[in-house]
N, CA, C and O atoms as a Tinker XYZ file with bonds, in Angstrom:
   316  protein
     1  N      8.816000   -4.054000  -22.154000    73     2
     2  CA     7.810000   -4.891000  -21.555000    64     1     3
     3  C      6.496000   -4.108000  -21.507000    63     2     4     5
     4  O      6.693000   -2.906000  -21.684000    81     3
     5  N      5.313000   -4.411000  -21.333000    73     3     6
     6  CA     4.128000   -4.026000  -21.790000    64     5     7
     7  C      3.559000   -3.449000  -21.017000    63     6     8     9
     8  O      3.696000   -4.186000  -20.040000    81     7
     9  N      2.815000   -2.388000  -20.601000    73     7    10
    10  CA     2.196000   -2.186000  -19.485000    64     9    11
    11  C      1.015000   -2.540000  -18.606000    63    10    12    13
    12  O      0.322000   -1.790000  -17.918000    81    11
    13  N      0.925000   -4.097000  -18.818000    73    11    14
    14  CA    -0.234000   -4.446000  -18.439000    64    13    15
    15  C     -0.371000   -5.139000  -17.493000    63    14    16    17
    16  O      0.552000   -5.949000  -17.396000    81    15
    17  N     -1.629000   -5.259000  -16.180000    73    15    18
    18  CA    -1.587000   -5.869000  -14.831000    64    17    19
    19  C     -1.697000   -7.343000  -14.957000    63    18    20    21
    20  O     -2.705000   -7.742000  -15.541000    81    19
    21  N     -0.761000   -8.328000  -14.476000    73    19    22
    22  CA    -0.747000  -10.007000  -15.167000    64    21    23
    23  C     -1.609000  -10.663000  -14.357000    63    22    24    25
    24  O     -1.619000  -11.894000  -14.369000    81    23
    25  N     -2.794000   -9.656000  -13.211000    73    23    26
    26  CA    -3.963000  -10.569000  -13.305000    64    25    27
    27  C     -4.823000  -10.188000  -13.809000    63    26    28    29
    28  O     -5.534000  -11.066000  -14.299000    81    27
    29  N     -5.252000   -8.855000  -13.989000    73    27    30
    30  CA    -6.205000   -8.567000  -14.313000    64    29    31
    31  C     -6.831000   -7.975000  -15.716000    63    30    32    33
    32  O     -7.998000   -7.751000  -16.038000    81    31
    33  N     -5.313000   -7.774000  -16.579000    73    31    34
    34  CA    -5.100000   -7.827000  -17.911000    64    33    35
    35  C     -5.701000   -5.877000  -17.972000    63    34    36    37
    36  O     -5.954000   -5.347000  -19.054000    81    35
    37  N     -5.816000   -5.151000  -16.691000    73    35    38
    38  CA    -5.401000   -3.972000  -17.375000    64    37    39
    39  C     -4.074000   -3.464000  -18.260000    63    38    40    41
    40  O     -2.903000   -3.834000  -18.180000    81    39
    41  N     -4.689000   -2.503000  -19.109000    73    39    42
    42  CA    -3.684000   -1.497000  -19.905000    64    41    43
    43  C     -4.259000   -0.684000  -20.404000    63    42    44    45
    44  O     -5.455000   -0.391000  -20.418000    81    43
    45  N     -2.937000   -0.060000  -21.085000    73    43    46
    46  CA    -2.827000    1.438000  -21.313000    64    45    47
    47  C     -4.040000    1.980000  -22.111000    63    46    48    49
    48  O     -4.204000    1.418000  -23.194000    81    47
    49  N     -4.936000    2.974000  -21.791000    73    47    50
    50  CA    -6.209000    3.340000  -22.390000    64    49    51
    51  C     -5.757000    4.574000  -22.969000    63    50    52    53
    52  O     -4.872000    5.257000  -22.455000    81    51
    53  N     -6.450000    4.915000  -24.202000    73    51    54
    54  CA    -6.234000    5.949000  -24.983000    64    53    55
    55  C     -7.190000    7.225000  -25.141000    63    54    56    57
    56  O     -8.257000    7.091000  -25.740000    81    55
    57  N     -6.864000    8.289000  -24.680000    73    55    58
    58  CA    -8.174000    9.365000  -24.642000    64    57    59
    59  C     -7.662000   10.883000  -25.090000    63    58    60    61
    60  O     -6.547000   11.012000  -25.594000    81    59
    61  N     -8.348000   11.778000  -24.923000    73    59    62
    62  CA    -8.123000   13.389000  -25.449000    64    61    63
    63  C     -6.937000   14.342000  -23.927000    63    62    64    65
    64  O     -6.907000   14.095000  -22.722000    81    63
    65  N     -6.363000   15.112000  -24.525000    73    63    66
    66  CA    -5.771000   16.149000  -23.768000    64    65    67
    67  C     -7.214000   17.381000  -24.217000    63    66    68    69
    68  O     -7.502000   17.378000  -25.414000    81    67
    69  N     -7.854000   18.129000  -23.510000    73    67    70
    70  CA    -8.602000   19.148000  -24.249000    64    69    71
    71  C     -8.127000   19.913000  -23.467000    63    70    72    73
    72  O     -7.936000   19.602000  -22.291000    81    71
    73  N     -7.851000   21.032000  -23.949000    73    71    74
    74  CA    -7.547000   22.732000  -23.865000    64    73    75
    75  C     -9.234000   23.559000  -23.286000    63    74    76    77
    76  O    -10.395000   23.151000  -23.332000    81    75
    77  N     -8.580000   24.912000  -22.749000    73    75    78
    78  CA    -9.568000   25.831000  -22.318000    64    77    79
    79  C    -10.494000   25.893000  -23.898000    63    78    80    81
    80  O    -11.720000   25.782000  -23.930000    81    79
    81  N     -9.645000   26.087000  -25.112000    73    79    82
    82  CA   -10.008000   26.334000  -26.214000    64    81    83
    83  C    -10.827000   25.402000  -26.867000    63    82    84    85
    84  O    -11.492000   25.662000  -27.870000    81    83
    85  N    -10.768000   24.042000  -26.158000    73    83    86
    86  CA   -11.259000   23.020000  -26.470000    64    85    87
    87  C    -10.554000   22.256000  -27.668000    63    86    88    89
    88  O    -11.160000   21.482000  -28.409000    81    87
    89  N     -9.083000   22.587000  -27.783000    73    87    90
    90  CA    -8.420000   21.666000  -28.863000    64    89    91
    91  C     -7.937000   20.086000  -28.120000    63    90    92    93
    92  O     -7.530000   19.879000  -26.977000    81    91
    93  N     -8.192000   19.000000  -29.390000    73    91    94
    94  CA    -7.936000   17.995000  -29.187000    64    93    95
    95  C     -6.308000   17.198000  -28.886000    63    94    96    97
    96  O     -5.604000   17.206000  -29.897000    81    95
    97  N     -5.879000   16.758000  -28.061000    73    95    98
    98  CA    -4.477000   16.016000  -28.956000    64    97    99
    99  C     -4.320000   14.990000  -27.913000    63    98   100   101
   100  O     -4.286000   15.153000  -26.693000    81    99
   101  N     -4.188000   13.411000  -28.910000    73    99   102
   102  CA    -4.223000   12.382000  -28.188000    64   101   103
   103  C     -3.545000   12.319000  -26.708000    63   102   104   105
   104  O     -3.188000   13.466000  -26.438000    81   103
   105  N     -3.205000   11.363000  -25.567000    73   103   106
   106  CA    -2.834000   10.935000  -24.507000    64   105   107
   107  C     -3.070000    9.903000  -24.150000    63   106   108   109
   108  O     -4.083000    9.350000  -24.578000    81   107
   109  N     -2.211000    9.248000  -23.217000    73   107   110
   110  CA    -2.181000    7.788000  -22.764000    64   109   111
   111  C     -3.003000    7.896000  -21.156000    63   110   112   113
   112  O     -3.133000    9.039000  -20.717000    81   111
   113  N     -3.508000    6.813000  -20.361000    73   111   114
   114  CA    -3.925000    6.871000  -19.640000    64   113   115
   115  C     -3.172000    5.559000  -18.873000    63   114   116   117
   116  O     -3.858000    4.546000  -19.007000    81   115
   117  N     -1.935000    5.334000  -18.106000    73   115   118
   118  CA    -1.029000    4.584000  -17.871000    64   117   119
   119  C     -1.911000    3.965000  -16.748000    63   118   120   121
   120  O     -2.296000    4.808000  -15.938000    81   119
   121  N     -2.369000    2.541000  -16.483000    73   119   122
   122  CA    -2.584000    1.582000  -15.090000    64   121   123
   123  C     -1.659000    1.838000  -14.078000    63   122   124   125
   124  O     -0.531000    1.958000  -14.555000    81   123
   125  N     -1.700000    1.985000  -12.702000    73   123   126
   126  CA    -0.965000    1.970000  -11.799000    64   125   127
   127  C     -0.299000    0.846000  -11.466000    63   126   128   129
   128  O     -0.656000    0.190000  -10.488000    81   127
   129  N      0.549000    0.553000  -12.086000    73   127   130
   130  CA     1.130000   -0.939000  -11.858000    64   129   131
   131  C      2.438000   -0.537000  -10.534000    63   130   132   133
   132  O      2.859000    0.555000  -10.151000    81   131
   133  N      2.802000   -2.014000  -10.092000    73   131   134
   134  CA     3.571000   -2.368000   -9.277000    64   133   135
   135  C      4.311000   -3.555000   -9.224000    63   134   136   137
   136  O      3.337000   -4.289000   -9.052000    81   135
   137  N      5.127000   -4.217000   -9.233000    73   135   138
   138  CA     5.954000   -4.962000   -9.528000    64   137   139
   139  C      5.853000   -5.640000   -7.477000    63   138   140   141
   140  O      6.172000   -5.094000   -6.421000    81   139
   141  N      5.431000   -6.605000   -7.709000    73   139   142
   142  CA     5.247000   -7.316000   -5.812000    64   141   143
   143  C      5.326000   -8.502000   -5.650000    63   142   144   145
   144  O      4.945000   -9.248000   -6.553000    81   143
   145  N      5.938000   -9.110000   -4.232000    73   143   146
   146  CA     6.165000  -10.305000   -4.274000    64   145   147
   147  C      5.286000  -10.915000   -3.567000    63   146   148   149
   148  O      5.259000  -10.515000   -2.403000    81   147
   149  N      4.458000  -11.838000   -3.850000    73   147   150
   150  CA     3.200000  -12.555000   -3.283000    64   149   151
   151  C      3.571000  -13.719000   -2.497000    63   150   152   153
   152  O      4.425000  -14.340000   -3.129000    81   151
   153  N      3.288000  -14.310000   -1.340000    73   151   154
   154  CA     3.431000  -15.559000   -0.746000    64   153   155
   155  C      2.275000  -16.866000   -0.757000    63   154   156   157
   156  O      1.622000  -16.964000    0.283000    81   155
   157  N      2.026000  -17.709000   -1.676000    73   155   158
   158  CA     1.241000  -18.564000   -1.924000    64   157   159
   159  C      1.479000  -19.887000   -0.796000    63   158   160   161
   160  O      2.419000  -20.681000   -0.800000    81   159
   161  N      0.212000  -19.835000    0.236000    73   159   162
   162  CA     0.541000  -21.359000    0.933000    64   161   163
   163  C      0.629000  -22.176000    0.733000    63   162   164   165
   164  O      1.293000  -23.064000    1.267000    81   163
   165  N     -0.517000  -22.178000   -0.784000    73   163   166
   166  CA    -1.038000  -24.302000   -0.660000    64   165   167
   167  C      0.642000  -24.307000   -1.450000    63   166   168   169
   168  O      1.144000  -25.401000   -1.196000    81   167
   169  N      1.185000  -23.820000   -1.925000    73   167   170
   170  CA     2.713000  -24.119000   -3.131000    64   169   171
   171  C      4.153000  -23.920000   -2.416000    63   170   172   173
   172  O      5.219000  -24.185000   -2.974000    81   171
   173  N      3.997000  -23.289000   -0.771000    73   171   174
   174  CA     4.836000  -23.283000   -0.056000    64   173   175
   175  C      5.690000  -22.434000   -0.972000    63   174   176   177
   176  O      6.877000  -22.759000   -1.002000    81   175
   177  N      5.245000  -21.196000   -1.883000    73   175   178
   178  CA     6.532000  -20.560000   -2.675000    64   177   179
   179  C      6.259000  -19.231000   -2.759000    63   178   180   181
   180  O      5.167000  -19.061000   -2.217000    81   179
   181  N      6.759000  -18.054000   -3.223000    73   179   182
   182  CA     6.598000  -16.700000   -3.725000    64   181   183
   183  C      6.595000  -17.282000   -5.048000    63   182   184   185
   184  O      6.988000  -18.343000   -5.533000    81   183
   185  N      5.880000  -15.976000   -5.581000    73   183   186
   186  CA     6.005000  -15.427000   -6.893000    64   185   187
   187  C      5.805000  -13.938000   -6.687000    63   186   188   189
   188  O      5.344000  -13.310000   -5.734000    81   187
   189  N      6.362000  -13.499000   -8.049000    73   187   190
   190  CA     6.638000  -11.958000   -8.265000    64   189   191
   191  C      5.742000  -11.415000   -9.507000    63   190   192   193
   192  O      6.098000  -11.733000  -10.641000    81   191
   193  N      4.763000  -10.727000   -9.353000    73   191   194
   194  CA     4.093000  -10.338000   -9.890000    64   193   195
   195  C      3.778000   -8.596000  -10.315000    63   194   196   197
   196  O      3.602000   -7.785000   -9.407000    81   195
   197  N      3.742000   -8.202000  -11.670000    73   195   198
   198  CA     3.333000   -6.792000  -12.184000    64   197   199
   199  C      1.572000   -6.789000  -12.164000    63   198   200   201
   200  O      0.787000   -7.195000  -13.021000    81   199
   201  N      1.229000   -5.939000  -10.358000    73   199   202
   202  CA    -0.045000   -5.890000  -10.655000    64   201   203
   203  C     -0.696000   -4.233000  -10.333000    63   202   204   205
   204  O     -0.081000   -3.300000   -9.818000    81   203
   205  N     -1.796000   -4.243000  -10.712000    73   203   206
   206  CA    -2.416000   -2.439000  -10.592000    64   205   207
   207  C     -2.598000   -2.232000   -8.985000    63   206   208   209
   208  O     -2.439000   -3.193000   -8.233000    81   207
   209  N     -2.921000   -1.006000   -8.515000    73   207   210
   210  CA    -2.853000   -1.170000   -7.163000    64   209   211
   211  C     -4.378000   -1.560000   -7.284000    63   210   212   213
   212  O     -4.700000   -2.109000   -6.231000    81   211
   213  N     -5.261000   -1.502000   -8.012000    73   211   214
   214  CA    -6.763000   -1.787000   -7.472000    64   213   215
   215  C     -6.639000   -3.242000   -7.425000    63   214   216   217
   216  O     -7.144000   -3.785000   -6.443000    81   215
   217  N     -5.972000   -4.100000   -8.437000    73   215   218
   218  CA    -5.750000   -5.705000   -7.930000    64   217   219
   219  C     -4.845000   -5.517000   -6.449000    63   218   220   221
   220  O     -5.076000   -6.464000   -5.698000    81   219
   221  N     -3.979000   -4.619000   -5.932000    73   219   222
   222  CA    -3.390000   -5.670000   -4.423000    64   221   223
   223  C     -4.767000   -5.047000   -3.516000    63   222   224   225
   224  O     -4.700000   -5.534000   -2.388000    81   223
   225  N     -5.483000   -4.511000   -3.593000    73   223   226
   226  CA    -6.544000   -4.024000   -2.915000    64   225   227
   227  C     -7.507000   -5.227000   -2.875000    63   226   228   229
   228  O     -8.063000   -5.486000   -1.807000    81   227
   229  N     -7.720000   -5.912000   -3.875000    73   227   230
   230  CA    -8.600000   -6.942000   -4.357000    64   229   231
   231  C     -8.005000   -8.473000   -4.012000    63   230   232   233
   232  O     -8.542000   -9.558000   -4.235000    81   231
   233  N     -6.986000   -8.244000   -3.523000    73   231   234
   234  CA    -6.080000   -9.270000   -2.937000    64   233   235
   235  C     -6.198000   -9.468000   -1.570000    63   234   236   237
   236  O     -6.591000  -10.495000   -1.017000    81   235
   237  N     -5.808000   -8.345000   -1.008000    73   235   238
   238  CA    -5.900000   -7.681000    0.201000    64   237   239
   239  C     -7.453000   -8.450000    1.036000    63   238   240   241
   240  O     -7.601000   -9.080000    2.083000    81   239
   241  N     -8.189000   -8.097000    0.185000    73   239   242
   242  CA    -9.736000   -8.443000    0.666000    64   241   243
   243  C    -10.193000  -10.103000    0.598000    63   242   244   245
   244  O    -10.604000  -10.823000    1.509000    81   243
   245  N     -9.906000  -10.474000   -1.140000    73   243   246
   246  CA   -10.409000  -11.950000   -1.335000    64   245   247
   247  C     -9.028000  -13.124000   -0.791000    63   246   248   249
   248  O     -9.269000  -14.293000   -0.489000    81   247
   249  N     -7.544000  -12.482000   -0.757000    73   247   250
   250  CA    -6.566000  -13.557000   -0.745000    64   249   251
   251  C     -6.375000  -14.007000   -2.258000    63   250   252   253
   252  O     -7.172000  -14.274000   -3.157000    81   251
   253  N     -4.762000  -13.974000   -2.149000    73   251   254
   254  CA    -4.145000  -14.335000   -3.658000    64   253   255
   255  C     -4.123000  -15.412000   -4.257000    63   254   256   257
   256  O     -3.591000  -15.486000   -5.364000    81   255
   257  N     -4.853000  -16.773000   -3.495000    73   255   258
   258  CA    -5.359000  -17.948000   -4.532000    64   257   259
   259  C     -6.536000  -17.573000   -5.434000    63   258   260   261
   260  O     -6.507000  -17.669000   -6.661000    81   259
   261  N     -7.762000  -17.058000   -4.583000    73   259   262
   262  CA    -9.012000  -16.686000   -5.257000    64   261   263
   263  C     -8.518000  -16.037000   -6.150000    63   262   264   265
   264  O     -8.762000  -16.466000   -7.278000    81   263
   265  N     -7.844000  -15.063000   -6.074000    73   263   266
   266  CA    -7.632000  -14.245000   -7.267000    64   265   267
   267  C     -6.749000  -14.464000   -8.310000    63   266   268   269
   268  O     -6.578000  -13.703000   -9.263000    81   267
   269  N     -6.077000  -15.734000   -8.069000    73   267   270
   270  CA    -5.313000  -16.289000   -9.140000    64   269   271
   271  C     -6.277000  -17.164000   -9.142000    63   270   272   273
   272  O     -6.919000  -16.932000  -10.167000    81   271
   273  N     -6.801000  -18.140000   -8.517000    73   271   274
   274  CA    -8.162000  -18.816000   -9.539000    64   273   275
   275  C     -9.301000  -18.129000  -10.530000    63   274   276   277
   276  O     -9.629000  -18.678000  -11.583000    81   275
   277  N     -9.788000  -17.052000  -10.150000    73   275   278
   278  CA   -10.164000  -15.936000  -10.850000    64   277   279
   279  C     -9.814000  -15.993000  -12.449000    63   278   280   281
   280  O    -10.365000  -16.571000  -13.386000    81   279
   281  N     -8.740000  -15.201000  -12.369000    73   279   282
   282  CA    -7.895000  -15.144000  -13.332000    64   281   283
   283  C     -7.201000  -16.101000  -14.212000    63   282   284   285
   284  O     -6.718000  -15.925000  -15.330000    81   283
   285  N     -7.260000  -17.274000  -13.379000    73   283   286
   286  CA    -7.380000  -18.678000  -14.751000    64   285   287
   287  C     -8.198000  -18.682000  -15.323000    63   286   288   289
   288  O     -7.968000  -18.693000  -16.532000    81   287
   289  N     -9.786000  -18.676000  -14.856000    73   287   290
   290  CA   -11.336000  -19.161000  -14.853000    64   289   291
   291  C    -11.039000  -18.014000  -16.195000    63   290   292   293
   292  O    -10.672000  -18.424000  -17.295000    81   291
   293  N    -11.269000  -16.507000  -15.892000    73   291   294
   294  CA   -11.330000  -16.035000  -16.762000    64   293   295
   295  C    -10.200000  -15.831000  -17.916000    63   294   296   297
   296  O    -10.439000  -14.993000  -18.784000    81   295
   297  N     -9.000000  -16.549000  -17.962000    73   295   298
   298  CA    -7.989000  -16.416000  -19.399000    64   297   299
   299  C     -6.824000  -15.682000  -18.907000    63   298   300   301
   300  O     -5.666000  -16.046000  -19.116000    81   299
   301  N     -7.077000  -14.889000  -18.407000    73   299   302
   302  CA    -5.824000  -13.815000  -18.433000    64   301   303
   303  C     -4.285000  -14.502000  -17.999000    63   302   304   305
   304  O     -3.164000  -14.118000  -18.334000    81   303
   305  N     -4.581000  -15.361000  -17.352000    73   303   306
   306  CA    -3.265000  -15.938000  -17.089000    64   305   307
   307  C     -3.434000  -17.677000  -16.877000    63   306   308   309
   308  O     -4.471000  -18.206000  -16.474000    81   307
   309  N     -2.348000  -18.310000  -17.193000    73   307   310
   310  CA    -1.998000  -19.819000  -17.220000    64   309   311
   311  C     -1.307000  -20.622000  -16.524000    63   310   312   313
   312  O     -0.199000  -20.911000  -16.975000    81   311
   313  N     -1.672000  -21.136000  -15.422000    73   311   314
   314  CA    -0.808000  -22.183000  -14.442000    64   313   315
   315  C     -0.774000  -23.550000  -14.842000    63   314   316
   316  O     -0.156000  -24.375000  -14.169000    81   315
């Protein structure tokens, strides 16, 4: 399965390891994901969601409709 946050469509970024010597050799830069169960009112239901911790932070603040309306508006995900 992929490593990417299913609202906010982070993933895995690609950058340098550099040495004292200054040698190059690729590395991954992994999203902090989390696997969490959300409680939606207006739907009276949970859902279970893989998200980064900077999205439950962003949850935390706006509430998990906005931010699943959000995230329709902009593509990343489909209700």
């Amino acid at each position: 399965m992929a490593r990417v946050c299913d609202l906010t469509g982070k993933k895995t970024q690609v950058g340098n390891n550099v040495s004292h010597a200054n040698n190059k050799t690729k590395r991954k830069f992994y999203p902090n994901l989390h696997t969490k169960k959300f409680y939606i009112p207006e739907q009276d239901s949970w859902i279970t969601l893989k998200v980064a911790a900077s999205t439950i932070k962003t949850i935390n603040k706006k509430g998990i409709s906005a931010v699943i309306k959000d995230a329709v508006r902009k593509g990343t995900i489909q209700f």
